[in-house]
N, C-alpha and C positions, 0 to 999 in steps of 0.2 A: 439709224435708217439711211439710206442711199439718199444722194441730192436728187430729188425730185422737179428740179429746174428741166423744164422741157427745152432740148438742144434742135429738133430735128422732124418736119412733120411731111413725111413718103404718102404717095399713094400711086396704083399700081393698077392696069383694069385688066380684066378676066373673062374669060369666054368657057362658058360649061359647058357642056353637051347634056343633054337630057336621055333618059333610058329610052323616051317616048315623047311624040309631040305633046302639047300641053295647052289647049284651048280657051280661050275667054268669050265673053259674048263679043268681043270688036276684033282678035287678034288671035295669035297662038303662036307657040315659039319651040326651037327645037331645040333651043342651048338657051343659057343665062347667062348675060351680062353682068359683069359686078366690078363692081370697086371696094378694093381695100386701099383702107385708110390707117395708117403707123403712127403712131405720135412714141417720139422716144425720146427719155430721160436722159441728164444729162449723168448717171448714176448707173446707170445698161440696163435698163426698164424698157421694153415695148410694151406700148398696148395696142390694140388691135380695132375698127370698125369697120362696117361691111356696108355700102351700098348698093340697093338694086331695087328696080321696080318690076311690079308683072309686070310684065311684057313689052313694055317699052313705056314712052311718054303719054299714052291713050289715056291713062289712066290718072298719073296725080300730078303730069305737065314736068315730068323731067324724067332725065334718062342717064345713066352713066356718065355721058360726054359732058354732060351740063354740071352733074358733081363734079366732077373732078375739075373742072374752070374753077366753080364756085369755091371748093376747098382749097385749090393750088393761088389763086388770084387773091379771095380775098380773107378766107378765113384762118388759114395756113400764121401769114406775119399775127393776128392776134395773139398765136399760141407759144411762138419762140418766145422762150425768156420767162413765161409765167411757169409760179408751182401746177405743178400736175391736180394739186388739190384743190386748186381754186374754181370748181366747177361752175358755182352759183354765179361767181364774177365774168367769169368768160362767155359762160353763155346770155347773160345780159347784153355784153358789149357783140354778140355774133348779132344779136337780134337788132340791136340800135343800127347795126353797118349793113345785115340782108335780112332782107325781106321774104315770107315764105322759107321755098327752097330746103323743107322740113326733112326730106329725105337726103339731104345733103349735110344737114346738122345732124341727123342723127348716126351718121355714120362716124363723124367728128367726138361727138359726145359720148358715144357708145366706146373707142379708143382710150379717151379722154377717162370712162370709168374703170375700163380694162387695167389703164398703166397703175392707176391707183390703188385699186385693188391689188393688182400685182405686188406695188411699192408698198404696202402692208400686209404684204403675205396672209389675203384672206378670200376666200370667193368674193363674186359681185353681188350678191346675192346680200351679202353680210349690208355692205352702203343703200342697200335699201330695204332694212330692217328685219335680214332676214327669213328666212324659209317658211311659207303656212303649211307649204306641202312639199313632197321632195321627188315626186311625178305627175304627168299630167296625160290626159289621155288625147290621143291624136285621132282625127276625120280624116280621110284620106278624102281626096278632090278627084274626080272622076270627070273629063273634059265632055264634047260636045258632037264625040262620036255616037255612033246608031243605038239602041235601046240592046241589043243581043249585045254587043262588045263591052258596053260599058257595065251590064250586068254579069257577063262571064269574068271582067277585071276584079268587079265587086268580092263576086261568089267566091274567089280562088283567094282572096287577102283575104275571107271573111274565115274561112276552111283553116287557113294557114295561122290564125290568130294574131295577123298581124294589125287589123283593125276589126274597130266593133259599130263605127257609124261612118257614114260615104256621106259627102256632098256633091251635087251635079250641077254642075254649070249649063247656065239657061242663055238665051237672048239673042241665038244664033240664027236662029228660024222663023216661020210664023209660028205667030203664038199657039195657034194650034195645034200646028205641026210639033211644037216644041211639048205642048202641054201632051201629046198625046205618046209622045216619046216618053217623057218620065212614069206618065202613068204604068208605060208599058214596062220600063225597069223597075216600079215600084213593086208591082205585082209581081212580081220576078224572086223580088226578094221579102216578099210581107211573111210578117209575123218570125223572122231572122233576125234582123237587122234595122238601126233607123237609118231614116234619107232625108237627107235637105237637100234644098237648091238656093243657086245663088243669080240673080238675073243682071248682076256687074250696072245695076243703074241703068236697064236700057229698056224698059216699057214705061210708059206713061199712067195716070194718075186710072182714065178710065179702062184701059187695057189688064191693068192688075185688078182694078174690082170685079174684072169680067171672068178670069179665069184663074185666079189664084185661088179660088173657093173649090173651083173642080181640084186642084192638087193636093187641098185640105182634105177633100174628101177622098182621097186616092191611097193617103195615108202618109203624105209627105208630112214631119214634126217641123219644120221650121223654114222660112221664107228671109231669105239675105237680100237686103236692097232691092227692091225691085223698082225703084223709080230716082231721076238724078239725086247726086247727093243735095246742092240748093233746093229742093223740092220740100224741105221739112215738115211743111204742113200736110202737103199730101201724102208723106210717108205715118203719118198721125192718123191719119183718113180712115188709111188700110190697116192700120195695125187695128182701131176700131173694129174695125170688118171682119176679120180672120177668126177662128177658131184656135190657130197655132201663133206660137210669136215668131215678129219681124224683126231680123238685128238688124242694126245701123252699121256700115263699112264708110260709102265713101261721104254719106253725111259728118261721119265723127273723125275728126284730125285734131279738133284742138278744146284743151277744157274746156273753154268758151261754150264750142258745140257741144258736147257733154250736157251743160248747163239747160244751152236750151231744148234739147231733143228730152230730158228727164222731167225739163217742165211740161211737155206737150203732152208727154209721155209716147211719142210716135215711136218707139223700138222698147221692146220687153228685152230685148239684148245686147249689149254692145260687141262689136267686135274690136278688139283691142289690136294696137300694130305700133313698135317701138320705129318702125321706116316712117310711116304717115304722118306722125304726131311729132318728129322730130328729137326722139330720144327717148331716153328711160326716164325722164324725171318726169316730163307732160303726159306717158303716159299712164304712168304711175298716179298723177292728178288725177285722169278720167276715171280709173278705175275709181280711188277714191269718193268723186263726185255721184260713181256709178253707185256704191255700196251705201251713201247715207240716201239716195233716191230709190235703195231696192231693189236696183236694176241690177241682174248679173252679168260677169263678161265671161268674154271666149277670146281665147288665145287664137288672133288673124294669123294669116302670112303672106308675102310677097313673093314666095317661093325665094327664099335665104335660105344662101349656105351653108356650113358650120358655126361660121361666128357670127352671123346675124340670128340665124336660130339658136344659138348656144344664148345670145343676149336677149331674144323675147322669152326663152324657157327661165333664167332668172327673173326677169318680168312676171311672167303669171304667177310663180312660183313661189314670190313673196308676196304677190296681193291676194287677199284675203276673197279679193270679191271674183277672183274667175273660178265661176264653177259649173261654167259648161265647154271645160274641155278646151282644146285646141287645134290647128290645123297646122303646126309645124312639121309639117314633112319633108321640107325643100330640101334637104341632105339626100332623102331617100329615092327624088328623082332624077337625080344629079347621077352623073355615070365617072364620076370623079372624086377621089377620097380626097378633102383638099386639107384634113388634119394627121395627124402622126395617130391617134387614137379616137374613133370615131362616134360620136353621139350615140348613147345607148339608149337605143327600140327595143323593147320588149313587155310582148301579150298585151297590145296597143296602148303602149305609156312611153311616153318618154323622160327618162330620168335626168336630175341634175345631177353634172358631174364633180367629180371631186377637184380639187386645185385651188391657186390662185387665181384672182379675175376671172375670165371665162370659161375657164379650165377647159380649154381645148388650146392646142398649139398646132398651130399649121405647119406643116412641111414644104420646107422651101425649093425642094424637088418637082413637085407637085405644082405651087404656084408656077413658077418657070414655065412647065411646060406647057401652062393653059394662057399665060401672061399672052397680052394683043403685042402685034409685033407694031 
């Protein structure tokens, strides 16, 4: 086998352009920031990790600019000189030196599993036990434009067979404004297609008791965070409440919370995310923790690119417990192919690919010419 001694740890930030703007309840963005993160062998091994977050720091307190300090300052000297395969040691010693900063380890650890995999010429998929399944079906996210646009987007991917469930993001409006939008897409598309919404944490405890019942009854199947993630209890409240289940997003980042959102039982769903939780191994924990508490997951996303979503699709893909689908799309809004061979969509699944490690390889053409000057 090649020497596995890590010589060399790059990283690189990126600016996407989007097909289309791309709305949250606090923000919206027209390109994606990213960083890749290299960790390379001293044997000619790379592996590869991706950071990025929606839409900027609003959301889990860091931003591109901030990984890349965090990785180049302090996490970068841990990794010279150690085996590539020493995951369980390194990531110990990342945690003892920083604190948080989950989205900036998993960019590290996500590389960290790449080169490995690579250096054993086996998928990533393999290092964590293996494939339950070998597609996953994808939600297409629909932003916080007018009920006729977000519906005519709907109807044309639905026609097209490139998805078979939308979510719409909520929290932009007044609540009634907002509620009376969905409904008006709902019925647009009843008895087609299902609909969720997601209200990115930004109503409060009595706000969602008041009208998430009008959207249960509207014919929305599923309600994502509707109140801050520290809120736990009150997201227990409304999950009581509802007719439909509520997933946890920005309550669950670490097994911890897993633990106790499955004791309260406040989420029938988790949404999974290898950015938030700080890598494939924790969130490979939650899943676990999710599956002996019953609770099923859903493959989240941050809107990642090839090799962020190449790394949460082995994620779901070997846990046993997600089995409500996914939202990895981020490749498909992106107006830039930033791999040599591109994540295969098809008849709303997304397959894993063949290879070593991520099995996707980027084009260094491509990075070039979206690289920040």
């Amino acid at each position: 086998m090649r020497d596995t001694q890590i010589d060399r740890v790059e990283t690189v930030l990126l600016d996407i352009p989007l097909h289309r703007p791309h709305r949250f309840a606090r923000t919206g963005m027209t390109a994606q920031p990213m960083l890749l993160v290299f960790v390379r062998t001293a044997g000619g091994v790379t592996g590869v990790g991706e950071g990025v977050v929606p839409g900027g720091p609003w959301w889990g307190g860091e931003s591109v600019e901030t990984m890349r300090l965090v990785v180049e300052r302090y996490l970068a000297p841990l990794l010279v000189g150690r085996q590539v395969s020493d995951i369980a040691t390194i990531l110990r010693e990342i945690d003892d030196l920083v604190a948080a900063n989950l989205f900036a380890k998993a960019a590290v650890e996500v590389a960290l599993h790449d080169a490995w995999a690579r250096c054993l010429d086996t998928p990533l998929h393999t290092l964590l036990g293996g494939p339950a399944r070998r597609s996953i079906p994808v939600t297409w996210a629909l932003g916080t434009e007018p009920a006729a646009a977000v519906a005519e987007e709907a109807l044309s991917r639905l026609e097209a067979g490139l998805n078979h469930s939308f979510k719409l993001k909520m929290g932009a409006q007044d609540p009634a404004d907002d509620v009376a939008r969905v409904r008006a897409v709902t019925e647009k598309l009843a008895g087609t297609v299902g609909v969720r919404v997601d209200l990115n944490a930004r109503w409060d405890l009595l706000t969602s008791l008041t009208y998430l019942p009008r959207l249960a009854e509207a014919g929305v199947e599923l309600v994502e965070q509707p109140v801050p993630g520290g809120e736990i209890e009150a997201l227990a409240e409304i999950n009581r409440a509802l007719p439909i289940p509520v997933m946890a997003d920005e309550s669950l980042r670490t097994p911890r919370d897993a633990l106790r959102l499955s004791r309260l039982r406040a989420a029938d769903v988790f949404s999974l995310k290898t950015t938030k939780s700080g890598g494939l191994r924790a969130t490979r924990a939650i899943a676990e923790i999710a599956a002996a508490a019953g609770i099923p997951c859903h493959g989240g996303t941050s809107i990642e690119g090839p090799v962020g979503t190449a790394a949460s699709l082995h994620l779901a893909c070997s846990a046993p417990a997600v089995t409500w689908g996914s939202e990895l799309f981020g490749p498909l809004l992106m107006n830039a192919d930033l791999v040599t061979t591109p994540l295969r969509y098809e008849r709303g699944e997304l397959h894993l690919p063949d290879g070593p490690g991520l099995g996707v390889e980027l084009d260094p053409a491509a990075v070039k010419a979206f690289t920040r000057s």
